[in-house]
Every structure is written in C-alpha cells, then in structure tokens.
N, C-alpha and C positions, 0 to 999 in steps of 0.2 A: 068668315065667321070670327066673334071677338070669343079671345078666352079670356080666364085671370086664373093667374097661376100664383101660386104658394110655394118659396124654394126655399128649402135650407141647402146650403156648403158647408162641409166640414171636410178639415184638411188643416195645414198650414195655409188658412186663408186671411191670416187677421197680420195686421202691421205688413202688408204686401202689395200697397195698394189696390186693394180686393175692391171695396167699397166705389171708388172713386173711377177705378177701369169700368165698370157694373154700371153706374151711372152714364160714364161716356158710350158705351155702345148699346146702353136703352136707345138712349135720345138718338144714335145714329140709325137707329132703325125704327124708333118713332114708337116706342112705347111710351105707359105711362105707370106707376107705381113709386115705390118706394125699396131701400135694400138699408142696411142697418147688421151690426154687430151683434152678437147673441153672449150672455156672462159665462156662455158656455164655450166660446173659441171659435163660435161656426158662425158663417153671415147668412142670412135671414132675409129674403126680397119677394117683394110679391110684383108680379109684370102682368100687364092689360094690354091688348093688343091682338089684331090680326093674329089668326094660328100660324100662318107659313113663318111671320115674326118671334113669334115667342118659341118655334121650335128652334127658329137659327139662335137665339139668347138663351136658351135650354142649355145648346149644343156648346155654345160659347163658355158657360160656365162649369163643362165638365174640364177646363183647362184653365180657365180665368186669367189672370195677366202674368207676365215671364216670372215671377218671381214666387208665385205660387202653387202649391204641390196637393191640388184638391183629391182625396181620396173620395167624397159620395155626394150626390147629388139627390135628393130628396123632394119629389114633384108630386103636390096636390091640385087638382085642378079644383077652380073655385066659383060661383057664380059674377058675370061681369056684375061692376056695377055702375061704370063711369062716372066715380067720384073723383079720381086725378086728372090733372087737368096738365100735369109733367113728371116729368122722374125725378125725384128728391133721393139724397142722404138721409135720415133716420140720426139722431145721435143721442 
C-alpha cells in the first residue's frame, strides 16, 4: 500500500544536518517527497512510499541524525499522489 505522509520535527533539528540525513535515508529506502526547514525552527517533509517504508522513516525521524535532539514528531497521513518522481531538499 502507498501512503504520503505530512511530518513536522521539532527539536534542535535545524543547523544539525537534519535536512540533508532526511534526504539520504529517503532515497535509501526509496521514497519520494520533499523535507525543508520551517521559520519556525522545525523541519517540515512530506514522504510517499510503500507503508512498511515510511514507517521505518517515521521511526528514523523520531531520532534524526547524531547531532540532533528531536523532542516531537508530528504525523499526517495524506492522499498519494505520485507527483515526485525523487526526494529533494526544499530551501
């Protein structure tokens, strides 16, 4: 089953390479969307993909990369719509 999900982080997620880890382990497991910064200090990603996939990138983000200290993770589920075609940065 394909879902598309709607995430915000907040935490110390920003200047931690948040963005750029988030990118690399979409594409390691073959998602597709987008993630981008928020003026509000949280990072912001929406992920398409197989559900078994988007729960391990769910799971992955409640920890995000060594240098960041995520306090919440915020999940909407969305309708697919297979318009990405890869996982981008947002800027």
């Amino acid at each position: 089953m394909i879902l598309n999900v709607h995430v915000i982080i907040s935490g110390r997620v920003q200047g931690v390479w948040f963005r750029a880890s988030t990118k690399k382990m979409a594409e390691q497991l073959g998602l597709t969307g987008w993630v981008r910064n928020t003026s509000d200090g949280c990072v912001e990603a929406v992920f398409e993909g197989e559900e078994h996939l988007i729960n391990k990138m769910i799971e992955w983000c409640h920890h995000g990369p060594s240098l960041s200290k995520v306090k919440n993770v915020d999940v909407k589920n969305q309708d697919p719509t297979s318009e990405f075609s890869d996982f981008s940065i947002k800027y």
